[in-house]
Backbone as CSV, one residue per row, in Angstrom:
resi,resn,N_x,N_y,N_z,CA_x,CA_y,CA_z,C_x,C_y,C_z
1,UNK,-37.092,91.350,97.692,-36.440,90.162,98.163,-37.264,88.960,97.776
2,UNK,-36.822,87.881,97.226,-37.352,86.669,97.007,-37.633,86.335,98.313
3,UNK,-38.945,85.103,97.871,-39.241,84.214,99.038,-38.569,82.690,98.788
4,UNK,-37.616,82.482,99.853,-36.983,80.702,99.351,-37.749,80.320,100.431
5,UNK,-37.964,78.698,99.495,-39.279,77.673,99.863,-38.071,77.123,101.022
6,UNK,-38.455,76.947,101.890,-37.895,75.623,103.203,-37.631,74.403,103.132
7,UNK,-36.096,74.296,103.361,-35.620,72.876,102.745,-35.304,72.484,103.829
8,UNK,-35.616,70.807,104.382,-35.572,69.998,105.226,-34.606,69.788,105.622
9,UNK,-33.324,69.977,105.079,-31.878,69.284,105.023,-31.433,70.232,105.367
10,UNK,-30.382,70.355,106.337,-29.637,71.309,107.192,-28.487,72.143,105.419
11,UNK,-27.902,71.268,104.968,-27.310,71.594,103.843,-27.983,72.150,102.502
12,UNK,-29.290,72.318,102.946,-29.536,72.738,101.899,-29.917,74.517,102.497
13,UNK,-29.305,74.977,103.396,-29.977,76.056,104.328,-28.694,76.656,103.225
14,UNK,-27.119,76.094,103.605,-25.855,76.561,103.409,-26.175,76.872,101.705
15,UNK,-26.265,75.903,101.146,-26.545,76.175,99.992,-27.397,77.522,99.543
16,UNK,-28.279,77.647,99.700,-29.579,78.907,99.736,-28.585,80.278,99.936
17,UNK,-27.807,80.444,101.393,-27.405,81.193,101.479,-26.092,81.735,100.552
18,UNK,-25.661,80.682,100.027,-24.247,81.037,99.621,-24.607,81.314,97.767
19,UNK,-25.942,80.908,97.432,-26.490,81.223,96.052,-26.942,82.688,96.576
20,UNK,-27.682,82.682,97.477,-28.257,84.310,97.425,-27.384,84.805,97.719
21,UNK,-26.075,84.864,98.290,-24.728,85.759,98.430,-24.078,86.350,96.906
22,UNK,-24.122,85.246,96.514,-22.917,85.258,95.200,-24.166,86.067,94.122
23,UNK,-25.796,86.161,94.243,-26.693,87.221,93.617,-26.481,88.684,93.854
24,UNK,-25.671,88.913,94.675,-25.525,90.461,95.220,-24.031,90.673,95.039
25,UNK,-24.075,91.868,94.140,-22.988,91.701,93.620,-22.601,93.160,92.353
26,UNK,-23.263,93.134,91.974,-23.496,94.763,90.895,-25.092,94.283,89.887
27,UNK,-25.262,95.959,89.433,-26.253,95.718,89.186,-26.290,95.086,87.435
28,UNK,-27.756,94.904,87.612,-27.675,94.159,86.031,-28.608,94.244,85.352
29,UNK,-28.344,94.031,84.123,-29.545,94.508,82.694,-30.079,93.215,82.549
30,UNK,-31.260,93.253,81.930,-31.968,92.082,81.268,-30.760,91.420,80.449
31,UNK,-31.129,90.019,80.045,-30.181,89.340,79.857,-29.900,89.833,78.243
32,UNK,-31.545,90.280,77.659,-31.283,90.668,76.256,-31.369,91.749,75.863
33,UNK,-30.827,92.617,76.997,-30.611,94.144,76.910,-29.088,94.123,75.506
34,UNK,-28.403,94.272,75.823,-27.179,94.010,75.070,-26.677,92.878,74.290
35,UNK,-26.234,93.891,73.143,-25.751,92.345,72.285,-24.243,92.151,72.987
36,UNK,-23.975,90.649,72.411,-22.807,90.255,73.009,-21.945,90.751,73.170
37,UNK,-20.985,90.930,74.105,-19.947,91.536,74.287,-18.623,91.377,75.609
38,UNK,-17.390,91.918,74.877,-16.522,91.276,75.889,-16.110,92.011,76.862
39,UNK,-14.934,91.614,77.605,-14.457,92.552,78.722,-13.559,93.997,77.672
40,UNK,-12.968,93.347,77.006,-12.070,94.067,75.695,-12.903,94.987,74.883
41,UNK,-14.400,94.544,74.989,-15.094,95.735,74.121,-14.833,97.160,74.670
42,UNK,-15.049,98.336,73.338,-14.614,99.514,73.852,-15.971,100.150,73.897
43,UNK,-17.348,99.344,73.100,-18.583,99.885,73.087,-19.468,98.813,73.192
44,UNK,-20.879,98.665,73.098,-22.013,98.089,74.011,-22.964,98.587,72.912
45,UNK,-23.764,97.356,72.325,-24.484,98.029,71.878,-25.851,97.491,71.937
46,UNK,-26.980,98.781,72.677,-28.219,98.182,73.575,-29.329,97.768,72.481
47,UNK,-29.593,96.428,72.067,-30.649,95.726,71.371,-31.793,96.393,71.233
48,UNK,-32.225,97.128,72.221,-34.123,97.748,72.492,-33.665,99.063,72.051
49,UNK,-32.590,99.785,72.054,-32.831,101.698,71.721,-32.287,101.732,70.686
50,UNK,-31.252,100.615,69.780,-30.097,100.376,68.506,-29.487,101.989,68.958
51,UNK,-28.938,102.000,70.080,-27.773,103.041,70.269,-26.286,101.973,70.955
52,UNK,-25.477,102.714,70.450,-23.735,102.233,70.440,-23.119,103.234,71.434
53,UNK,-22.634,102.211,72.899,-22.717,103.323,73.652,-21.002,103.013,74.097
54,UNK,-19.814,104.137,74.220,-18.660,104.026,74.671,-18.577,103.404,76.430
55,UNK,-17.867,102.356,76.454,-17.912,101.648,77.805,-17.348,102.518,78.608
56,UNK,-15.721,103.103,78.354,-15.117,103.224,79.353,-15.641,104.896,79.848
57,UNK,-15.037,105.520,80.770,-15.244,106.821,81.456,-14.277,107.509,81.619
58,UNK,-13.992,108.479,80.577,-12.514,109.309,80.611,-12.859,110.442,82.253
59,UNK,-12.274,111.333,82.668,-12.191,112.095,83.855,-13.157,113.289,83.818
60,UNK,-14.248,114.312,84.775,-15.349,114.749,84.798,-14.748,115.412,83.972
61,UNK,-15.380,116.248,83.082,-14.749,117.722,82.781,-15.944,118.443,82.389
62,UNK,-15.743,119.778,82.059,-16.689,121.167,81.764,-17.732,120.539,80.843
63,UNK,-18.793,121.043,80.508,-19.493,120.708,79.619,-19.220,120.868,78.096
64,UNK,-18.593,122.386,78.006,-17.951,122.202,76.395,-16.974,121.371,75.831
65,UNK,-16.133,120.699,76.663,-14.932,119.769,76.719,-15.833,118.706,76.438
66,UNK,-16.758,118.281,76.867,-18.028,116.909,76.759,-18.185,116.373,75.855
67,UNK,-18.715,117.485,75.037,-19.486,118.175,73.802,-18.295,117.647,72.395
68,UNK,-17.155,118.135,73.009,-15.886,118.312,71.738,-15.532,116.681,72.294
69,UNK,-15.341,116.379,73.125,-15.046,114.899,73.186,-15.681,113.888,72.609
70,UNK,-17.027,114.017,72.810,-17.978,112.958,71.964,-18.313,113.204,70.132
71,UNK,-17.886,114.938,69.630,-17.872,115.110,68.196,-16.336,114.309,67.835
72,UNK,-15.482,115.010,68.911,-14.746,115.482,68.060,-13.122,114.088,67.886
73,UNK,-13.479,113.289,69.327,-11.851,112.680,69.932,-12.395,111.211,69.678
74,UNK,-13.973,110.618,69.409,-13.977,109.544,69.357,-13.500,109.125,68.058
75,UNK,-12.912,107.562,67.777,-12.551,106.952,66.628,-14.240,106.845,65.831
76,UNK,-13.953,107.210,64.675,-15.521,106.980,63.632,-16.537,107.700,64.022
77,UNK,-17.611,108.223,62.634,-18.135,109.019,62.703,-19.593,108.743,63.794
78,UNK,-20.300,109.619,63.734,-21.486,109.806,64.641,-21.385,109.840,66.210
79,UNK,-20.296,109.745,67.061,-20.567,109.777,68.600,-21.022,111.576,68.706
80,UNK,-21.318,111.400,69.861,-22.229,112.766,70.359,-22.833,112.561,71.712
81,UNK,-22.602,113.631,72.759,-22.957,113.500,73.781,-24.691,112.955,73.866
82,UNK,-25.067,112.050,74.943,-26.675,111.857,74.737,-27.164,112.332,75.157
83,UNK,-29.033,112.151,74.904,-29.750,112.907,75.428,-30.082,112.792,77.066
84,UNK,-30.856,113.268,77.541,-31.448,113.108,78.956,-31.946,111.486,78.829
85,UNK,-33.145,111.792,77.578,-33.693,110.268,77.659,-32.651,109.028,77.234
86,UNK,-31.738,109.408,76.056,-30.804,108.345,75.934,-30.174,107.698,77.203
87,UNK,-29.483,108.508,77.843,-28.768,108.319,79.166,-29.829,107.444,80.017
88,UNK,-30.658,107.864,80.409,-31.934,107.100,81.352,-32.069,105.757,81.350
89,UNK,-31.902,105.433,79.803,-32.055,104.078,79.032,-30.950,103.018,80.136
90,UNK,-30.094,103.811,80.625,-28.547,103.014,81.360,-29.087,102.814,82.891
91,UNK,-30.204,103.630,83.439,-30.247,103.395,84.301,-31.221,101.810,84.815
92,UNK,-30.517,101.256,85.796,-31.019,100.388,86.211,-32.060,100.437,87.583
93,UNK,-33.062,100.309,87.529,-34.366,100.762,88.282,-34.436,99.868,89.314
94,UNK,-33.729,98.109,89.388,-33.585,97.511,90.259,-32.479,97.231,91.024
95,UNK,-31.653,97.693,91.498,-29.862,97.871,91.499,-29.695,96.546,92.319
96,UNK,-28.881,95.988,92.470,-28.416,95.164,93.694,-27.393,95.865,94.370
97,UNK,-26.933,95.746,95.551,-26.343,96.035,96.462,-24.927,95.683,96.339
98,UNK,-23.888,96.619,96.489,-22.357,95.843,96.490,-22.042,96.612,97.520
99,UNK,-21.021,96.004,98.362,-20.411,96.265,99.700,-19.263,97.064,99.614
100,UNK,-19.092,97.958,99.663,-17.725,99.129,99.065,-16.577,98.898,100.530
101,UNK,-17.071,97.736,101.606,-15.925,97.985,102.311,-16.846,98.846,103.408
102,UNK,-17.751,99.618,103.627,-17.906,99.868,104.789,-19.540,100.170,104.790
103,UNK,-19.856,100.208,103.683,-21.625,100.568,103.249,-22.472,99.269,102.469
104,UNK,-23.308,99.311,102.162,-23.817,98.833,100.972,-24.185,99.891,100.142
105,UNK,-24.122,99.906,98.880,-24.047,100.836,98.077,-24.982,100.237,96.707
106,UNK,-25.445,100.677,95.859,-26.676,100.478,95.070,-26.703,101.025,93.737
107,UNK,-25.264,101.063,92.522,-24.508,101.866,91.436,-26.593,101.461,91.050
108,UNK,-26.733,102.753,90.228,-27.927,102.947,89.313,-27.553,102.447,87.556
109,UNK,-26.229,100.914,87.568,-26.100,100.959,85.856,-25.540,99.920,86.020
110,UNK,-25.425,99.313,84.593,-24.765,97.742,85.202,-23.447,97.788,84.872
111,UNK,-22.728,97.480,85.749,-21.487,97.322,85.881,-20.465,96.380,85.554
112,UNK,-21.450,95.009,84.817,-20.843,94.255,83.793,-20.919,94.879,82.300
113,UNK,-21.887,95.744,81.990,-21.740,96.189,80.862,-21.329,97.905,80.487
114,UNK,-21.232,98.151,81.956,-20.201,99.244,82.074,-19.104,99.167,83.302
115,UNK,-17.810,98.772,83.275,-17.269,98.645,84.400,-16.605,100.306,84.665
116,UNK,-16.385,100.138,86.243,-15.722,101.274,86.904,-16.403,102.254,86.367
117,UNK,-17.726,102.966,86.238,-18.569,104.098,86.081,-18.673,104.311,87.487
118,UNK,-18.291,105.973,87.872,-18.533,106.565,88.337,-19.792,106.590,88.976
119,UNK,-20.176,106.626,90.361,-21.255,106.703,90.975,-21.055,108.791,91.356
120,UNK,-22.021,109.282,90.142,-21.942,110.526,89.888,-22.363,111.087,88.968
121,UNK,-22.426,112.475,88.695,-23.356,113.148,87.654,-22.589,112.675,86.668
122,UNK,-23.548,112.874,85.029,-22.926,112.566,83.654,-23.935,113.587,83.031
123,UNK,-22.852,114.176,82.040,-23.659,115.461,81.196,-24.726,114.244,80.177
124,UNK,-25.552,115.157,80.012,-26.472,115.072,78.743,-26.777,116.540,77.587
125,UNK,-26.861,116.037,76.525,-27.241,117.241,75.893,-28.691,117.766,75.965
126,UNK,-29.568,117.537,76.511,-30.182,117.751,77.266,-30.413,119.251,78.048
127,UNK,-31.028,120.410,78.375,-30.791,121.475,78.505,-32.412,121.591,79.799
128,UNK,-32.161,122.121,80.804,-33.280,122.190,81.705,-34.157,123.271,81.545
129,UNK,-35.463,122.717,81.584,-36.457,123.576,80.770,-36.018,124.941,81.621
130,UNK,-36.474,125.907,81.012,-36.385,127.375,81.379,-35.263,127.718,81.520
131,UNK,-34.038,127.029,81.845,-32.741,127.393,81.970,-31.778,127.260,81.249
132,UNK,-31.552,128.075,80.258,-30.544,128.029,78.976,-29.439,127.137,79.486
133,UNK,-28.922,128.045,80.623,-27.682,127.429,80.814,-27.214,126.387,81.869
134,UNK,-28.485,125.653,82.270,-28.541,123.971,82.778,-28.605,123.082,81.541
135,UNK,-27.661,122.459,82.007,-28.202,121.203,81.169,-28.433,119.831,82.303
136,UNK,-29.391,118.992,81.824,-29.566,118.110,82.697,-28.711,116.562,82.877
137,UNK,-28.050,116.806,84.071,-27.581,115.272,84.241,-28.071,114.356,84.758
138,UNK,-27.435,112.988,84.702,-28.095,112.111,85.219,-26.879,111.301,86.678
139,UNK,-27.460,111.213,87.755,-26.614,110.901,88.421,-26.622,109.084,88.765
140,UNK,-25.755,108.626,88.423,-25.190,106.890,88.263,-25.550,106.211,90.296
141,UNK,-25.595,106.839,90.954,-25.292,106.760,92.120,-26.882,106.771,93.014
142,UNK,-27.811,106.667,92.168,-29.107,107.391,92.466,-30.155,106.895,90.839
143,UNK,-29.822,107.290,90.000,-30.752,107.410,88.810,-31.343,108.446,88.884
144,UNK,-31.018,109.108,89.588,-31.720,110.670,89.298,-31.459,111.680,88.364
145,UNK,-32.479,112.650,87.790,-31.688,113.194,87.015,-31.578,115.049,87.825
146,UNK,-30.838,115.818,87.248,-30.986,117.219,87.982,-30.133,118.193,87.558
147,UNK,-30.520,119.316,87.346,-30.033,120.516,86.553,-28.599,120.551,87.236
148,UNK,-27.593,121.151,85.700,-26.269,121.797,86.657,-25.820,122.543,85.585
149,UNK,-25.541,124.083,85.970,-25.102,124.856,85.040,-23.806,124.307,84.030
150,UNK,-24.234,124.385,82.968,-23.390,124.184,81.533,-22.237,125.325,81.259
151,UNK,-22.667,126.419,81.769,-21.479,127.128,81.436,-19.946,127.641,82.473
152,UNK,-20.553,127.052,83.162,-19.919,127.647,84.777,-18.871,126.579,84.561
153,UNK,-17.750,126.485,85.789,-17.082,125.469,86.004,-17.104,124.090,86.559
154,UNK,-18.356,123.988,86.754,-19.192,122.460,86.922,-18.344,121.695,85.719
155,UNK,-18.138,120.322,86.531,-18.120,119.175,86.000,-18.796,117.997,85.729
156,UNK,-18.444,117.253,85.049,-19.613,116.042,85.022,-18.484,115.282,84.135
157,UNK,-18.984,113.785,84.633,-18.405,112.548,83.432,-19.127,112.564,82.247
158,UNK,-18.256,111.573,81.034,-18.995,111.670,79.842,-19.429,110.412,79.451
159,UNK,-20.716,109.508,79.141,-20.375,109.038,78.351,-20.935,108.955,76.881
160,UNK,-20.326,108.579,75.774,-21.017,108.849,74.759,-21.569,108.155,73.579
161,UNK,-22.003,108.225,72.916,-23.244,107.544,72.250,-23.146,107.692,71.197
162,UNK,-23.547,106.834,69.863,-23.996,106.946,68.443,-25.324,106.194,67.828
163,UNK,-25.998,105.997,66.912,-26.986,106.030,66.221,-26.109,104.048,65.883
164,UNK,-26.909,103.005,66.463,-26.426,101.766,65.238,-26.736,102.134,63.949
165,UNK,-26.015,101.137,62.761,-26.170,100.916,61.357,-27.564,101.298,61.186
């Protein structure tokens, strides 16, 4: 939490409060995390890792469905599910707080440069040491990451990733 300096003027109390209101709100990336981009963009692409990452969030599904979605259904070559560490890159380590209506709640990603993401696991290709058949996700809701069997009927959201120019 910031410290605000003490202003003499009764109006300047209102003011203070209604700037630190309108700060809480979803979370957010450095300003020069991402190159420019619109509400209409369908991808994001992060300045510091030169990875091209798909905005929106199709519905959880199996892990092999993941896998064939990010080879096989995106437009143009190179998407592919990411790694553990790729994915991580999304998480936001300082969240701000948004009010869901009955909680405060704390999404782990920014939500201007990813809207409506799931506060929930997301596959990675990624595989948990010793366990063939974990692979590790990362959960949006937390920033945590944590094994979940790959072959079973576990689900997870996708999102997916390519290599920039």
């Amino acid at each position: 939490m910031r410290v605000v300096p003490k202003v003499k003027h009764g109006v300047g109390w209102v003011l203070l409060a209604v700037v630190g209101l309108a700060g809480v709100g979803h979370a957010t990336a450095p300003m020069d995390q991402y190159k420019f981009f619109s509400k209409a963009d369908k991808t994001i692409e992060d300045v510091k890792t030169k990875l091209i990452w798909e905005r929106s969030v199709v519905a959880a599904m199996k892990f092999d469905a993941a896998v064939a979605h990010c080879n096989n259904e995106l437009d143009g070559a190179g998407w592919r599910l990411p790694t553990v560490k790729e994915l991580l890159t999304l998480v936001d380590e300082q969240p701000l707080g948004i009010y869901d209506g009955t909680k405060i709640i704390y999404p782990a990603i920014d939500s201007n440069a990813f809207p409506d993401t799931p506060l929930a696991n997301f596959w990675s290709a990624s595989r948990y040491a010793g366990h063939a058949d974990d692979s590790v996700v990362v959960d949006f809701s937390t920033g945590r990451t944590n094994p979940l069997n790959a072959t079973g009927a576990n689900t997870a959201y996708v999102r997916c990733v390519r290599n920039a120019n």
